[in-house]
Structures are given as structure tokens and as C-alpha cells.
C-alpha positions as CSV (number, residue, x, y, z in Angstrom):
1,X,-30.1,16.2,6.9
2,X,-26.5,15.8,8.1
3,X,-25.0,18.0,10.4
4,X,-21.9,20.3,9.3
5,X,-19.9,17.0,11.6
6,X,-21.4,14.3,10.2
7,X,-20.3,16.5,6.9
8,X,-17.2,16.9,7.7
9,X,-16.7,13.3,9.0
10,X,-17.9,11.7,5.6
11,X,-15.8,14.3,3.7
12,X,-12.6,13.3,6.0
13,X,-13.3,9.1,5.1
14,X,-14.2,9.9,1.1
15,X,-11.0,12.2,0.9
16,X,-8.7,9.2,2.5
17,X,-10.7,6.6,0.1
18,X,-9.9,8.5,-3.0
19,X,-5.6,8.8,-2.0
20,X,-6.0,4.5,-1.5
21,X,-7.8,4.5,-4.9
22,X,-4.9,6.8,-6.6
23,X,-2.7,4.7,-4.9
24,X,-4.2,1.3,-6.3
25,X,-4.3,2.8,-9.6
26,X,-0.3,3.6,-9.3
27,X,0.3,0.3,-8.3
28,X,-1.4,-1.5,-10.7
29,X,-0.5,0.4,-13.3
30,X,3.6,-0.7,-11.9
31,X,2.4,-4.2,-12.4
32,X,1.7,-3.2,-15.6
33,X,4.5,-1.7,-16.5
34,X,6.6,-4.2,-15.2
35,X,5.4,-7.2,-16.9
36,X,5.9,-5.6,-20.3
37,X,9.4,-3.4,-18.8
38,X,7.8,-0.2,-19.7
39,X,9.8,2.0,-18.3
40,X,8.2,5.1,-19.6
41,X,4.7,3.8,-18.3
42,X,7.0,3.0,-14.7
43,X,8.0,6.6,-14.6
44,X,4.3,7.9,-15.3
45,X,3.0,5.3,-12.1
46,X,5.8,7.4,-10.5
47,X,3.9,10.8,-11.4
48,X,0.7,9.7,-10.2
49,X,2.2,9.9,-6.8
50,X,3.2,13.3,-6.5
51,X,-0.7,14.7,-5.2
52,X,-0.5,12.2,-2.3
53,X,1.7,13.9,0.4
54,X,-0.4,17.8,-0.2
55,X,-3.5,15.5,-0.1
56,X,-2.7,13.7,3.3
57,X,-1.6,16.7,4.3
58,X,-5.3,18.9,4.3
59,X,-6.7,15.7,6.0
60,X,-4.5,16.1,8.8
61,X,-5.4,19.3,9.1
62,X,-9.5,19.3,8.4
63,X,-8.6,16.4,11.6
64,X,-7.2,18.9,13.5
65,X,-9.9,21.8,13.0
66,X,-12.9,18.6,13.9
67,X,-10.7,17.9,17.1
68,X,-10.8,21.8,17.6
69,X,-14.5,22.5,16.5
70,X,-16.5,19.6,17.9
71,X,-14.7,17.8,19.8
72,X,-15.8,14.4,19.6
73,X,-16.8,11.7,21.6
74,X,-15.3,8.2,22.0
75,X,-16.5,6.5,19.2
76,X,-16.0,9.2,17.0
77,X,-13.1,9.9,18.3
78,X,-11.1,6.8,17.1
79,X,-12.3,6.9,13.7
80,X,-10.7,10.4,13.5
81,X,-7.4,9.1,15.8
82,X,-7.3,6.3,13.0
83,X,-7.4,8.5,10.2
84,X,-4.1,10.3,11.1
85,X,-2.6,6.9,11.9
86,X,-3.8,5.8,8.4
87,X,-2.4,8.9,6.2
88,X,0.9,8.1,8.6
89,X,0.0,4.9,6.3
90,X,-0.5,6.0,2.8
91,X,2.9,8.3,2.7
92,X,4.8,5.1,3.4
93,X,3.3,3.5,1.1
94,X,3.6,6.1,-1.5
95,X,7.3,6.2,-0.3
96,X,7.3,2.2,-0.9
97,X,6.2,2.3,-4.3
98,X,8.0,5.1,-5.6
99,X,11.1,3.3,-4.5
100,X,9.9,0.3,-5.7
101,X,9.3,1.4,-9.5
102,X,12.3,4.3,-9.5
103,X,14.6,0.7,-8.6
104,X,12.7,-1.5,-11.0
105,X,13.8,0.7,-13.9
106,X,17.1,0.5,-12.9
107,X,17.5,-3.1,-12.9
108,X,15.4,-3.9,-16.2
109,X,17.6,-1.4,-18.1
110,X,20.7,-3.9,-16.9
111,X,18.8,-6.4,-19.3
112,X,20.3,-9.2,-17.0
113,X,18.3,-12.7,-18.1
114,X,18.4,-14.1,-14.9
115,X,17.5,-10.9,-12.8
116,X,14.7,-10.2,-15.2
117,X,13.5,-13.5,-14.5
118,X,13.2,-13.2,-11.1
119,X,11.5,-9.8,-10.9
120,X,8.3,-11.4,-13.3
121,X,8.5,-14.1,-10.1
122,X,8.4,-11.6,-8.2
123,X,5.2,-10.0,-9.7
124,X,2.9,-12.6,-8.1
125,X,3.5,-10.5,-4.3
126,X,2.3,-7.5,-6.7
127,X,-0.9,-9.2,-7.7
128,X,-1.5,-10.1,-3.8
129,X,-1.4,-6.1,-3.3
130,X,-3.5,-5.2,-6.0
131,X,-5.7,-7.9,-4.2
132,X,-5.5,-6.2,-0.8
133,X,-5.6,-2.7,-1.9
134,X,-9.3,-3.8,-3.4
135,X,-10.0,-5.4,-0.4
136,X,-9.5,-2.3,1.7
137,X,-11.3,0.4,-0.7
138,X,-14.1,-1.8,-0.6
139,X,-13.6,-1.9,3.8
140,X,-14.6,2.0,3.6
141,X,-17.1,1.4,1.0
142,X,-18.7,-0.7,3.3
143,X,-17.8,1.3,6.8
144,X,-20.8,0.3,8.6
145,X,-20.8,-3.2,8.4
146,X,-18.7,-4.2,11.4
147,X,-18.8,-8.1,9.9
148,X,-18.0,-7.2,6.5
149,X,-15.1,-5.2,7.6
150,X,-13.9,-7.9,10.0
151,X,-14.1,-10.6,7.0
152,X,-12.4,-8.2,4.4
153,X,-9.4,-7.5,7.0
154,X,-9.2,-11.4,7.3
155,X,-9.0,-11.5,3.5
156,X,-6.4,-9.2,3.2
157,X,-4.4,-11.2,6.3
158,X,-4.7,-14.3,3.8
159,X,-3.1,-12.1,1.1
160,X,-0.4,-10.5,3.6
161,X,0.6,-14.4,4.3
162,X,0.8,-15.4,0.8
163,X,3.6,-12.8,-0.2
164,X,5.6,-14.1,2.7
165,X,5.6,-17.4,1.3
166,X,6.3,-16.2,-2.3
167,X,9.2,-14.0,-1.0
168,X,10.8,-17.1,1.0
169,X,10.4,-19.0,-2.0
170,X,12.2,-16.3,-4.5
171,X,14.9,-15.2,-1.8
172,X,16.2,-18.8,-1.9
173,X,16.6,-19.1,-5.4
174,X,17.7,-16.0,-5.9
175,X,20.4,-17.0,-3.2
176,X,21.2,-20.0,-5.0
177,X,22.2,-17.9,-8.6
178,X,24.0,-15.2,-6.6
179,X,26.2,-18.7,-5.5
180,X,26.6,-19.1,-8.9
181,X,27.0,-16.2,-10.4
182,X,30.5,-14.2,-10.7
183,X,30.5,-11.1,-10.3
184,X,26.6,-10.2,-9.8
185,X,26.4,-10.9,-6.3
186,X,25.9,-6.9,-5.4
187,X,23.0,-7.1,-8.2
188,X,21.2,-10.2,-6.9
189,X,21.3,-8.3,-3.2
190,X,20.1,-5.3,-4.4
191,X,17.3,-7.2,-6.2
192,X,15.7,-8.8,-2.8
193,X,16.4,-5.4,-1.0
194,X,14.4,-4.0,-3.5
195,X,11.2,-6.9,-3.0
196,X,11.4,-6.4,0.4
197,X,10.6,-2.8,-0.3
198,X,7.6,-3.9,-2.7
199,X,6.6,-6.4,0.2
200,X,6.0,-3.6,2.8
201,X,3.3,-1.8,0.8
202,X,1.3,-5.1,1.7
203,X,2.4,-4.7,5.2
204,X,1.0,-1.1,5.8
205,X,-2.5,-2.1,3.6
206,X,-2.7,-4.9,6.8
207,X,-2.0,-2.2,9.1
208,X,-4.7,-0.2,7.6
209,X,-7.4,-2.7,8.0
210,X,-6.5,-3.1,11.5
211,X,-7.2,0.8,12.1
212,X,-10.3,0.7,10.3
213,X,-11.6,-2.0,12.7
214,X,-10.4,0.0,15.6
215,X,-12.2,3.0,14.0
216,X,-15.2,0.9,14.0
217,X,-15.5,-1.3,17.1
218,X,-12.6,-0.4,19.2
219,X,-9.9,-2.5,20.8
220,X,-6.0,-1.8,20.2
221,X,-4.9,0.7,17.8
């Protein structure tokens, strides 16, 4: 039988599993919407990420009540350390992605051949999240193998890498039509500015990965 820790350990790690799962679901469903400019199907992925902050929110403070209540030892001390650092994680990527979709909207309504031709480009640094954001629900689905975990978090590196070299690629030929095109030079800006966001949702998933292997084995946080 587990103790009321252990209980309130494994309730801490399946509560921060579900908000990456809502999260996933948002952000494929932006893929979605994206690919077929839906924007009413954009501004529901947008709904689905209201719960997130409140939800982050109790887990900081059930942390705070385990630091409080049974004060843990070292190892079980940075797993609960890394959860805090991680729902620092998951609001900025909520943030991300909700800035992401509510400037998506903006620019498929401009209807701008070019522009929208870029942004389904674009799409293939979404499908490299969609890939990490698996990779990391199934990191705390398998928690207690250390060389599972370390080969997911590699995976997810891989996928990390590959939206750096789609972005490169993109940014230069979207910097090569903003030559070329009068008057839309402040729309082809905005357009990257608004990847870049998209691009750091990948960025804290890596980040992520990196505190659950701390969580589980130590080293630098």
C-alpha cells in the first residue's frame, strides 16, 4: 500500500501529465486548424487553454504543502524542485501557443498568397512539436526507466534540431519575397516574429526533458 507521500507524489506527476496532454491536444488541434485556416476551430484550440494557469497553479501549491508536510529527501527532493521548474514550463508554453494561434488568425484573414504559403511551410516545425510533446508524455509514462527517459530526451533533441533547420530555411526565403515585395515588408516581419514564437514551444518541451532527467538521476537542473 502506498503511503499518503508516495500518494501525494504520484498525484503531483499524473496532475502535470494531464496539463502536457491538454496542451498536446491544443496544439495539434492548431495544426489542424491551420492546415485547413479554420479559424473558428483556431479560436476553440485557444479555449482549451484557459484551465492550464488555475491547474499549474494547485500543483504549486500541493508542492508547497509536500515541502511543508514531509519534507523530502534528496532524491525526492528534485523531482518535486523540477516540477515547479516544469509548470514555470507549461505556462510559457500555453503563453506560446496562445500567441501563436490568436496571430495565425490574424494573418490568414489577410488572404495574402504568398504569406499563406509560407505559414503551411511553416507547419512542418508544428509537426516536430506534436513529435516532441509525444515524446515527453510518454518520458512520465515511463518515469522509472532512467534509459528510456535518457533515449526519449535525445529524441526530442533530434526534433528540437530539425525546427532550427526548417526555420533557417523559411526565414531566408521569406527574406527574399519581403525584397521583393512592396509594400508588405511589415507583414513578412511580423510573419517570422510570429514562427519564432511557435518555435519556442519546442524549446521549453527540451527544457522539460532535461528536468525530468534531473528529477530522475540528478546532475544540473
Amino acid at each position: 500500500m502506498l503511503t499518503q507521500y508516495q500518494e501525494a507524489r504520484r498525484d503531483v506527476r499524473a496532475e502535470v501529465l494531464e496539463i502536457i496532454e491538454i496542451l498536446a491536444a491544443a496544439n495539434k488541434q492548431a495544426l489542424e486548424a491551420i492546415e485547413h485556416a479554420e479559424v473558428a476551430q483556431m479560436e476553440q484550440a485557444r479555449k482549451g487553454l484557459k484551465p492550464i494557469s488555475k491547474m499549474t497553479e494547485e500543483i504549486d501549491n500541493k508542492l508547497v504543502i509536500i515541502f511543508a508536510r514531509y519534507t523530502p529527501e534528496a532524491r525526492d527532493l528534485r523531482e518535486m524542485v523540477s516540477y515547479l521548474k516544469i509548470t514555470s514550463e507549461l505556462n510559457r508554453i500555453k503563453a506560446s501557443l496562445n500567441s501563436y494561434l490568436k496571430n495565425m488568425q490574424s494573418m490568414l484573414s489577410e488572404d495574402e498568397v504568398n504569406i499563406i504559403q509560407f505559414i503551411r511551410e511553416s507547419l512542418s516545425i508544428n509537426r516536430c512539436t506534436i513529435n516532441a510533446f509525444q515524446k515527453t508524455v510518454e518520458m512520465f509514462r515511463t518515469f522509472d526507466d532512467n534509459e528510456q527517459i535518457r533515449n526519449l530526451a535525445t529524441e526530442i533533441d533530434v526534433e528540437y534540431a530539425k525546427t532550427d533547420d526548417i526555420y533557417a530555411l523559411l526565414e531566408k526565403s521569406v527574406l527574399q519575397k519581403m525584397n521583393e515585395a512592396e509594400g508588405k515588408a511589415e507583414e513578412y516581419f511580423n510573419l517570422l516574429k510570429y514562427i519564432r514564437k511557435n518555435l519556442k514551444i519546442i524549446d521549453r518541451l527540451d527544457s522539460i526533458a532535461q528536468r525530468i532527467i534531473f528529477a530522475r538521476m540528478g546532475g544540473k537542473l
